[in-house]
KEKOLMAR-762568 format. One record per residue: residue in three letters; z, x, y of N, C-alpha, C in turn. Coordinates in steps of 0.2 Angstrom, whole numbers, plus 5000, padded with zeros to 4 digits. Example, Ala and Ser with C-alpha at 12.3 -4.5 7.8 and 13.67 -1.06 7.14 Angstrom:
<nodes>
('ALA',(5039,5066,4972),(5039,5062,4978),(5039,5066,4984))
('SER',(5035,5064,4989),(5036,5068,4995),(5039,5064,5000))
</nodes>
This chain:
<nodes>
('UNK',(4879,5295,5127),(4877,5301,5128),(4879,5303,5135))
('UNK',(4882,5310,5135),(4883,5311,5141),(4878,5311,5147))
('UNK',(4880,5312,5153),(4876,5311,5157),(4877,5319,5165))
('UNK',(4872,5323,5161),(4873,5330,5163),(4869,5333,5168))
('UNK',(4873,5334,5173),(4871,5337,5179),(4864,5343,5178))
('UNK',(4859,5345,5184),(4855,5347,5183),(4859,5354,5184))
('UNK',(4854,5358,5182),(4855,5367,5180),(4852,5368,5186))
('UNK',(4855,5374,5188),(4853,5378,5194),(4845,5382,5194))
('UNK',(4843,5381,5199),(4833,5383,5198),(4835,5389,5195))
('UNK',(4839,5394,5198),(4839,5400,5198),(4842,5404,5192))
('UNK',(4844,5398,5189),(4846,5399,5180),(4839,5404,5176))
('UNK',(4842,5409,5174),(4836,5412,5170),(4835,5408,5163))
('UNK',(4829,5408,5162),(4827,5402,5157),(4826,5403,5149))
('UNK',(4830,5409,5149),(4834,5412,5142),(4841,5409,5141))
('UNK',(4842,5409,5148),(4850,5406,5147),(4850,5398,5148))
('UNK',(4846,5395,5150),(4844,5389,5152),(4842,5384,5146))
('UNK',(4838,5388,5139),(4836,5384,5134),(4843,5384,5129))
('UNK',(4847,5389,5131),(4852,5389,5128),(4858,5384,5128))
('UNK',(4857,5383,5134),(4864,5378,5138),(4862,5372,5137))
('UNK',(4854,5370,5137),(4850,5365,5135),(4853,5361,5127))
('UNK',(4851,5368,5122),(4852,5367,5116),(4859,5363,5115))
('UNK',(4864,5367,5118),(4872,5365,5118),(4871,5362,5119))
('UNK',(4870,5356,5124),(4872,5350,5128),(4871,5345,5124))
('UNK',(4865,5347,5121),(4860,5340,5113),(4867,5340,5109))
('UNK',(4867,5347,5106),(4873,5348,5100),(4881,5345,5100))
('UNK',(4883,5346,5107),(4888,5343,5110),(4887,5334,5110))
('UNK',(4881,5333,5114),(4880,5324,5111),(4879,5323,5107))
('UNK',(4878,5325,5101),(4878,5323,5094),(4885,5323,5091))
('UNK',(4889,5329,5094),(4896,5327,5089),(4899,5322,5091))
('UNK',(4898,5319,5098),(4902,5313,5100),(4908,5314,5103))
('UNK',(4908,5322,5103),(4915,5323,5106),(4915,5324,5113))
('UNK',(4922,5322,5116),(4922,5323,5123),(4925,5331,5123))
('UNK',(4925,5333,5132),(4926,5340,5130),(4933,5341,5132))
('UNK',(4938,5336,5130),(4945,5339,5128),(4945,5340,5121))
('UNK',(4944,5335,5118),(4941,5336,5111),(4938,5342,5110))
('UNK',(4934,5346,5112),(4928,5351,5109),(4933,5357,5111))
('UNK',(4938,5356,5116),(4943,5361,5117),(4948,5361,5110))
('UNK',(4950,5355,5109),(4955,5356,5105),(4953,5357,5098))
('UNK',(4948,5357,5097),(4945,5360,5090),(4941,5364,5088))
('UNK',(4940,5370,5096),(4935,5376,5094),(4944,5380,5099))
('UNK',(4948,5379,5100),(4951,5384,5103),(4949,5386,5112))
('UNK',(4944,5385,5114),(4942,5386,5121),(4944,5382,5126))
('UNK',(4947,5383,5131),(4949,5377,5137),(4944,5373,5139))
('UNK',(4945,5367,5140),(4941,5361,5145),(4937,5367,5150))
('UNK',(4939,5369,5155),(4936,5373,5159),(4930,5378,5155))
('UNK',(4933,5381,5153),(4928,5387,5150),(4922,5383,5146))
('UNK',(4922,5377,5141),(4918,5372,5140),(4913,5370,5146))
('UNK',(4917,5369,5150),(4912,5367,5158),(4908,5371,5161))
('UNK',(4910,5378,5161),(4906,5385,5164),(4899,5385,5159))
('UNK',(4901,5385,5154),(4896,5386,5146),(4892,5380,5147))
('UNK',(4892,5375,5150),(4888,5369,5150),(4885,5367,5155))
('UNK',(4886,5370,5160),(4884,5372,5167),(4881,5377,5170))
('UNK',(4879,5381,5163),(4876,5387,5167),(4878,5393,5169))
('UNK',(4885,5391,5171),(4889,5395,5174),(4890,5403,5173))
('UNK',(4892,5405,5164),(4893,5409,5158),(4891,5408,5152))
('UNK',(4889,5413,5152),(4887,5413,5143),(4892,5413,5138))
('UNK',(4893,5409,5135),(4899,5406,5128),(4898,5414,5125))
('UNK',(4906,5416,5122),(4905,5419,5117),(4903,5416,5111))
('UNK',(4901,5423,5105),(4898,5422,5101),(4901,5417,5096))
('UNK',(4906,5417,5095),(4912,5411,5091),(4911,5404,5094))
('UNK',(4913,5404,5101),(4913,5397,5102),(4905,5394,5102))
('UNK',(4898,5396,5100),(4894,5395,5100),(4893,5393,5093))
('UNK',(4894,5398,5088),(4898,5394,5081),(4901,5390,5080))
('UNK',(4907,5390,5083),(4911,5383,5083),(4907,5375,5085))
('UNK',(4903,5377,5089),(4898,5372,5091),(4895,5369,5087))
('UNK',(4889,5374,5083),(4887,5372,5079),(4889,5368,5074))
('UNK',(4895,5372,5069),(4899,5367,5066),(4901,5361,5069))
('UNK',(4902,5360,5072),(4907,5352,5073),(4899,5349,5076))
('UNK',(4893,5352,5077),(4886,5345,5077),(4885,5345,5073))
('UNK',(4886,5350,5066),(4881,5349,5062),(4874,5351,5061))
('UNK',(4874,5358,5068),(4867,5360,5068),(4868,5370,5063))
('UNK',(4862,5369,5063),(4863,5375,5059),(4863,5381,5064))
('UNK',(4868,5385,5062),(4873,5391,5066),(4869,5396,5069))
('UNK',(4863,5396,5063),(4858,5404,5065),(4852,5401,5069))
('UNK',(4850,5395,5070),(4847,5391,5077),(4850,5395,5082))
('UNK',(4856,5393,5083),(4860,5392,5091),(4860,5400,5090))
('UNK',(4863,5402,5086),(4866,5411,5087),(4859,5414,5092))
('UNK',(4852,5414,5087),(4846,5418,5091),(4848,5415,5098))
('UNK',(4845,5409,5098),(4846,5407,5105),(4851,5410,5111))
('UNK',(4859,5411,5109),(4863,5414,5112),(4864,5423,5111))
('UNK',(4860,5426,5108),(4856,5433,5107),(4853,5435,5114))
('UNK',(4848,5431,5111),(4844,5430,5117),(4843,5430,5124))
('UNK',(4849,5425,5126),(4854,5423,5133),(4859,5428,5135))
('UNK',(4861,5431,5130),(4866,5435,5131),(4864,5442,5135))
('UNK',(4858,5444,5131),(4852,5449,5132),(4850,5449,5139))
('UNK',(4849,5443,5142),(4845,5441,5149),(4851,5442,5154))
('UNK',(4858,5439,5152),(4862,5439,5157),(4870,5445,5157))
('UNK',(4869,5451,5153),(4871,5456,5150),(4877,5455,5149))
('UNK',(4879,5449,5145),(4885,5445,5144),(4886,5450,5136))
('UNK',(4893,5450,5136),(4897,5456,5130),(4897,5450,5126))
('UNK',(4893,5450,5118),(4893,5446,5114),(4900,5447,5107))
('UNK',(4901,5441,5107),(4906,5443,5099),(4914,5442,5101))
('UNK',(4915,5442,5108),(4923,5444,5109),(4924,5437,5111))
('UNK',(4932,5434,5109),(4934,5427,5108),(4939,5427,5113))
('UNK',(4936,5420,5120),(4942,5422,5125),(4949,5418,5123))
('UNK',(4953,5418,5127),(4960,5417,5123),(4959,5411,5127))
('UNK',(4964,5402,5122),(4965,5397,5123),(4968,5395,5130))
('UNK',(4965,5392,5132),(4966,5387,5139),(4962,5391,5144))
('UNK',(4959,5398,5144),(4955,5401,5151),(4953,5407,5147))
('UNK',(4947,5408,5152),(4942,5415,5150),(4946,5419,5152))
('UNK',(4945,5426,5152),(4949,5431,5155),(4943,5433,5162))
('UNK',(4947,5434,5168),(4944,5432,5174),(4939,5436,5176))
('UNK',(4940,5443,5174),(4937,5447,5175),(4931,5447,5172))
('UNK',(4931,5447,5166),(4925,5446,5163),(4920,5442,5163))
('UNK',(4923,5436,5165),(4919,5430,5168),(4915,5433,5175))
('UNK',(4922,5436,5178),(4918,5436,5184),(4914,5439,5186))
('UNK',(4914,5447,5181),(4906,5452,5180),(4900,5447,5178))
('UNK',(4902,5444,5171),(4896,5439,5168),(4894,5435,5173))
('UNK',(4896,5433,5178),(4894,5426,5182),(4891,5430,5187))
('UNK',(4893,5438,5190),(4887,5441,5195),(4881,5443,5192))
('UNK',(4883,5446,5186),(4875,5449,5182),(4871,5441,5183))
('UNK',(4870,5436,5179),(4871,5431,5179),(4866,5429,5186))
('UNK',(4870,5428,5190),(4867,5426,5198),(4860,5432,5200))
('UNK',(4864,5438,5199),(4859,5443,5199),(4852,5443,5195))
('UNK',(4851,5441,5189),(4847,5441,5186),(4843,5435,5188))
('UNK',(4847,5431,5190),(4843,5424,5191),(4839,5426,5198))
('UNK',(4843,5429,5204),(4838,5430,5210),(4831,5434,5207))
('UNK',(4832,5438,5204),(4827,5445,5201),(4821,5438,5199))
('UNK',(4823,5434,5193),(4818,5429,5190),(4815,5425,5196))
('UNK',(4819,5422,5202),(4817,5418,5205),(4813,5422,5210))
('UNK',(4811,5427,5212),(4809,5433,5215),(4799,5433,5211))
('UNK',(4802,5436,5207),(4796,5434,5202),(4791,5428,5199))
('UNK',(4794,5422,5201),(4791,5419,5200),(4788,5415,5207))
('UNK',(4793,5419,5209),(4788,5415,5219),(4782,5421,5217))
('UNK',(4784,5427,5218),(4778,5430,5217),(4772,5429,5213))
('UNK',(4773,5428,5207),(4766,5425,5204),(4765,5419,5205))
('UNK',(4768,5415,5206),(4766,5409,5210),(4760,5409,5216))
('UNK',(4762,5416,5221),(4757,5416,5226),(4752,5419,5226))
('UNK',(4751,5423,5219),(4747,5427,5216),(4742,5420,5214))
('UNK',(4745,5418,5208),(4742,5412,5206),(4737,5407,5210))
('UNK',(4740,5406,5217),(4738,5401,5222),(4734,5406,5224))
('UNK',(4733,5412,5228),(4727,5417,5231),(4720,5416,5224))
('UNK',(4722,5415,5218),(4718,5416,5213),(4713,5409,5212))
('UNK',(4718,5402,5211),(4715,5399,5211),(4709,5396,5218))
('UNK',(4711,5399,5223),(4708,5394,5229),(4699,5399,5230))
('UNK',(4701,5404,5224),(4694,5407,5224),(4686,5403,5218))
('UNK',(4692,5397,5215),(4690,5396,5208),(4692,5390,5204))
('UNK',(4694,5384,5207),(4699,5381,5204),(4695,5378,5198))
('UNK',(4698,5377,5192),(4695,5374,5188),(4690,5378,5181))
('UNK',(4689,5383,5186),(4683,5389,5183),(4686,5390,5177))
('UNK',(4683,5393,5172),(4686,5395,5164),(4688,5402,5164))
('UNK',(4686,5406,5168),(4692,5410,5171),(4692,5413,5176))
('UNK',(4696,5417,5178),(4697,5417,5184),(4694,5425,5188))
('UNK',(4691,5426,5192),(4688,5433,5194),(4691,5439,5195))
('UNK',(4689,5444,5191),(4693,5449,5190),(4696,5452,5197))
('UNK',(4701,5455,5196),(4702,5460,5202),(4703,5466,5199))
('UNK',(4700,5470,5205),(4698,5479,5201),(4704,5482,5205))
('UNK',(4705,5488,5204),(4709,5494,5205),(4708,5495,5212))
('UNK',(4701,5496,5215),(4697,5499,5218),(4699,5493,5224))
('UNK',(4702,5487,5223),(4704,5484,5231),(4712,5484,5232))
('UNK',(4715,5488,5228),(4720,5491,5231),(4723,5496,5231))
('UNK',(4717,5502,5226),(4722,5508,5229),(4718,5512,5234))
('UNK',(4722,5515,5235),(4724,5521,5241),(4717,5524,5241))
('UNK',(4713,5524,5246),(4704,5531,5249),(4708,5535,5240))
('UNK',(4703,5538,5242),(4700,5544,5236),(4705,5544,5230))
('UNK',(4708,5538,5227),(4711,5538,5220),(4704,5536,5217))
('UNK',(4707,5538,5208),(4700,5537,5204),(4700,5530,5204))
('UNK',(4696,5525,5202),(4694,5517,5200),(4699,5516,5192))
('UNK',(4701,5512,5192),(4704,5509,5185),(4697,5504,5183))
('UNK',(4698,5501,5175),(4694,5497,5173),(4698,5490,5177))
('UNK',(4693,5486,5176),(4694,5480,5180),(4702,5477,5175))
('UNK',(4705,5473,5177),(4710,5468,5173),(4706,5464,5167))
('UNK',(4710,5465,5161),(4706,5462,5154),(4704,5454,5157))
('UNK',(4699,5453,5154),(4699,5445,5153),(4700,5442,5147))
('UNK',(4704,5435,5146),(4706,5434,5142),(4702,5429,5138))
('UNK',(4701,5430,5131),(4697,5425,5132),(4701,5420,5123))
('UNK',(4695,5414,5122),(4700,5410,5120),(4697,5409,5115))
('UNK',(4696,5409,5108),(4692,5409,5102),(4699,5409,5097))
('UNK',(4697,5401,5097),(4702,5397,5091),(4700,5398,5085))
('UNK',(4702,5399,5081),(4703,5400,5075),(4709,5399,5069))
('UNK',(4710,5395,5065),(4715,5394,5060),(4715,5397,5054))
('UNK',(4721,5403,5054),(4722,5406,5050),(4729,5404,5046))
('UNK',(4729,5405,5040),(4734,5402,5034),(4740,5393,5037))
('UNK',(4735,5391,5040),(4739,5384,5045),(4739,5385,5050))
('UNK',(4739,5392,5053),(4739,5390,5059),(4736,5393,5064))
('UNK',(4733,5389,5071),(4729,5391,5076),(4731,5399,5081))
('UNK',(4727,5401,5080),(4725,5407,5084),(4721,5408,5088))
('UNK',(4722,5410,5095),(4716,5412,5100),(4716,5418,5100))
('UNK',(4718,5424,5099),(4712,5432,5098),(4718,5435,5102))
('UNK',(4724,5433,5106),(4726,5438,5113),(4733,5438,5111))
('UNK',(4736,5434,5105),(4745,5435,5102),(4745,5432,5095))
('UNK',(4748,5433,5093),(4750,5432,5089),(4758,5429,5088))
('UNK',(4759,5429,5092),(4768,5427,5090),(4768,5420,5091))
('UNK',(4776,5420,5086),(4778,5414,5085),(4786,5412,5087))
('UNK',(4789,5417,5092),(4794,5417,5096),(4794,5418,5100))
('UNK',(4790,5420,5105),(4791,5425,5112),(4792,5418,5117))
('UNK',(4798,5420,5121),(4802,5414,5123),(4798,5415,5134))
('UNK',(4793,5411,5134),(4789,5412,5141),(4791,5404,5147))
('UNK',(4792,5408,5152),(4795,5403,5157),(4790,5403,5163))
('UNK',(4789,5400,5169),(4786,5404,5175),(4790,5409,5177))
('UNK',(4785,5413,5178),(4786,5420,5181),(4784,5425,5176))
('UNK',(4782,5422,5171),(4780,5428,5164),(4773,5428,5166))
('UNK',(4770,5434,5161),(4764,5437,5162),(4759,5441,5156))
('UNK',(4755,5440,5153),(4754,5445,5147),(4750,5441,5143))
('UNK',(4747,5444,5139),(4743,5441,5132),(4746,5434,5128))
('UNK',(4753,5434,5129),(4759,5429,5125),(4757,5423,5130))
('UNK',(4757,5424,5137),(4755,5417,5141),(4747,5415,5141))
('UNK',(4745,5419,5139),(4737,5419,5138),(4735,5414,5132))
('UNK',(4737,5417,5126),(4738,5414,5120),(4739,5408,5121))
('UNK',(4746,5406,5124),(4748,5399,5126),(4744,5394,5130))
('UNK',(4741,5398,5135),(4735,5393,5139),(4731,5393,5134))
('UNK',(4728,5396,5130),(4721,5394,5126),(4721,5389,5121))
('UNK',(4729,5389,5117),(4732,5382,5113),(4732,5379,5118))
('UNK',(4735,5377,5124),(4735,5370,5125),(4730,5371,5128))
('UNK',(4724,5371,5130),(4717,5369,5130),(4714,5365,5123))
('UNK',(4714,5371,5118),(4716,5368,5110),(4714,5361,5110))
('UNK',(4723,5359,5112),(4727,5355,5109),(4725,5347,5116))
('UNK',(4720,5349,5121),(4719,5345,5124),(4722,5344,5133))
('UNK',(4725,5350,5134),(4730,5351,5139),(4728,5354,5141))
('UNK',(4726,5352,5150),(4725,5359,5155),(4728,5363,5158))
('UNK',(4730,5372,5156),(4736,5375,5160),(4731,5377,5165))
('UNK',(4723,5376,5169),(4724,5379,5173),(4720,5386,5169))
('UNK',(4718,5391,5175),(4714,5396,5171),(4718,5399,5167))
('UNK',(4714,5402,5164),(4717,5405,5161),(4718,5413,5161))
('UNK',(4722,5415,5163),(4723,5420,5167),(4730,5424,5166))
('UNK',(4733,5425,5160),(4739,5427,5159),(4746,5426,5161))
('UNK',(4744,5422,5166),(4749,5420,5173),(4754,5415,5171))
('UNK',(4760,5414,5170),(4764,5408,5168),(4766,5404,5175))
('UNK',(4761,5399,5176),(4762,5395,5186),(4765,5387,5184))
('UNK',(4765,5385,5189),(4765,5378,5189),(4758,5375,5184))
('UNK',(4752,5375,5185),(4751,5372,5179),(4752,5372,5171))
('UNK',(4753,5378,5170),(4755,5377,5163),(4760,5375,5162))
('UNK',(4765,5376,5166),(4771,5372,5164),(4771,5364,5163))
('UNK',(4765,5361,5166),(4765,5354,5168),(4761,5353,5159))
('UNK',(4757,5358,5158),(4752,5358,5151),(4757,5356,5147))
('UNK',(4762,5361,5147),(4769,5364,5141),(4773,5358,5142))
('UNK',(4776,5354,5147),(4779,5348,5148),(4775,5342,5145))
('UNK',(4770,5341,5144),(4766,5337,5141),(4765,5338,5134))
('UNK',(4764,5343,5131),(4764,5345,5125),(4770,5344,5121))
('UNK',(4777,5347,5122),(4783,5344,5122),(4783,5337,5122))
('UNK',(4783,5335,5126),(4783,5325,5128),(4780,5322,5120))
('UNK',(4772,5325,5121),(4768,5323,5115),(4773,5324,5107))
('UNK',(4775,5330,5108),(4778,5331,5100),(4787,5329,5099))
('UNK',(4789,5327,5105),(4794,5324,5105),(4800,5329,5107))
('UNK',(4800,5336,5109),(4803,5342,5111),(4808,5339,5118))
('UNK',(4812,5344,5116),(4816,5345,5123),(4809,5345,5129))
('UNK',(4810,5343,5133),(4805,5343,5140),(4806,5348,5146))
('UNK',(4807,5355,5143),(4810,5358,5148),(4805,5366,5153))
('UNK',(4800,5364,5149),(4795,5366,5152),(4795,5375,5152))
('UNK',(4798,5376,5147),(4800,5383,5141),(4795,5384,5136))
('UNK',(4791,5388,5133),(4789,5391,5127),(4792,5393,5123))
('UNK',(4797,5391,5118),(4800,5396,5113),(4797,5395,5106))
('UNK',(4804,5396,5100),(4798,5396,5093),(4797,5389,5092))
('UNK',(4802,5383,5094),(4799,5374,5091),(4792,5374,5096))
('UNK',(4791,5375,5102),(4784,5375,5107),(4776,5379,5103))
('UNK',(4782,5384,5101),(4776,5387,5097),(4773,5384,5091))
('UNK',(4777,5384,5087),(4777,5379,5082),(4771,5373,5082))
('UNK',(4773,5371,5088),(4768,5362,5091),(4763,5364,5093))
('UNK',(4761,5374,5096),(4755,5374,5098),(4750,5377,5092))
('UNK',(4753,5381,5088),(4751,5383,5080),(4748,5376,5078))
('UNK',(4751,5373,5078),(4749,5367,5073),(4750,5367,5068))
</nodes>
């Protein structure tokens, strides 16, 4: 099995599960990547960018992927939808043999960086949100509201407080439900925020695992929750929610 360098922090984590997913599919066909070149059509180089983070693979060479691991085609496609979408890479067009075309690359590889600072931005940011929050409460079952009323502006009206989220498990047709999602693909990384992260902490409490309050807030501990959950059911370890995570927190 190859032996592959670590991805840039700042990789957004659409594009990250993605290149993950490749790199398994690519160790499974066995093949090196002069080989992967010579029988998808793509250079050694463009192979390296795609595997490295660097650029999003067109839609074809992500096909061709599949086929030669023998993974199914509509798996990796979503996936690469997905990353495409995050890194506003032009899906479907087949670069020509032995090099991308440069230009294209070189827009995809700024949107890319650019998108990755914007994620890395946010995720500091609710990090120190997260950390202001916990040091009010650590461990608490939830976390203390914050109202309208301690930060806006003298004589604006009052907003209702921030919902609380709360966690009443329930299994409906196989699977576990807490009250606050229902989904069973929303793709959550640190830095995300919302009922779908909410959801997620109240499964892995569920399921035995602490993310920490529960507070809608995707921080360091749940990641650490999600990496153990993962670990437990045998998943990639990449400290990502997608539909296989979901899947394991469903039950």
């Amino acid at each position: 099995m190859s032996r592959w360098k670590g991805l840039p922090e700042e990789l957004d984590p659409r594009v990250r599960q993605l290149v993950v997913r490749l790199r398994r599919v690519k160790d499974h066909s066995g093949l090196s990547l002069r080989q992967l070149a010579a029988k998808t059509g793509y250079s050694t180089s463009s192979w390296e960018r795609y595997l490295s983070g660097r650029c999003v693979p067109p839609r074809e060479a992500v096909e061709a992927m599949a086929r030669l691991g023998g993974e199914d085609p509509a798996r990796l496609l979503a996936l690469h939808e997905v990353a495409s979408e995050a890194s506003g890479t032009v899906t479907g067009q087949r670069a020509p043999a032995g090099a991308d075309a440069p230009r294209h690359h070189g827009r995809a590889l700024r949107i890319t960086l650019v998108a990755g600072s914007v994620a890395l931005v946010l995720a500091v940011c609710s990090a120190i949100l997260l950390a202001v929050r916990l040091t009010d409460g650590e461990g608490q079952a939830a976390a203390a509201p914050l109202t309208a009323s301690a930060t806006a502006p003298p004589g604006s009206p009052k907003r209702s407080e921030t919902p609380a989220y709360m966690c009443r498990a329930e299994r409906i047709d196989g699977r576990w439900y807490a009250g606050n999602s229902r989904t069973l693909t929303a793709v959550l990384a640190v830095g995300h925020a919302g009922p779908e992260v909410a959801e997620a902490q109240c499964l892995l409490r569920e399921a035995g695992l602490s993310p920490g309050v529960v507070d809608g807030i995707f921080g360091p501990h749940t990641r650490r929750a999600v990496q153990g959950l993962q670990k437990r059911s045998g998943l990639v370890v990449d400290g990502i929610i997608g539909p296989h995570t979901w899947k394991a927190l469903r039950g």
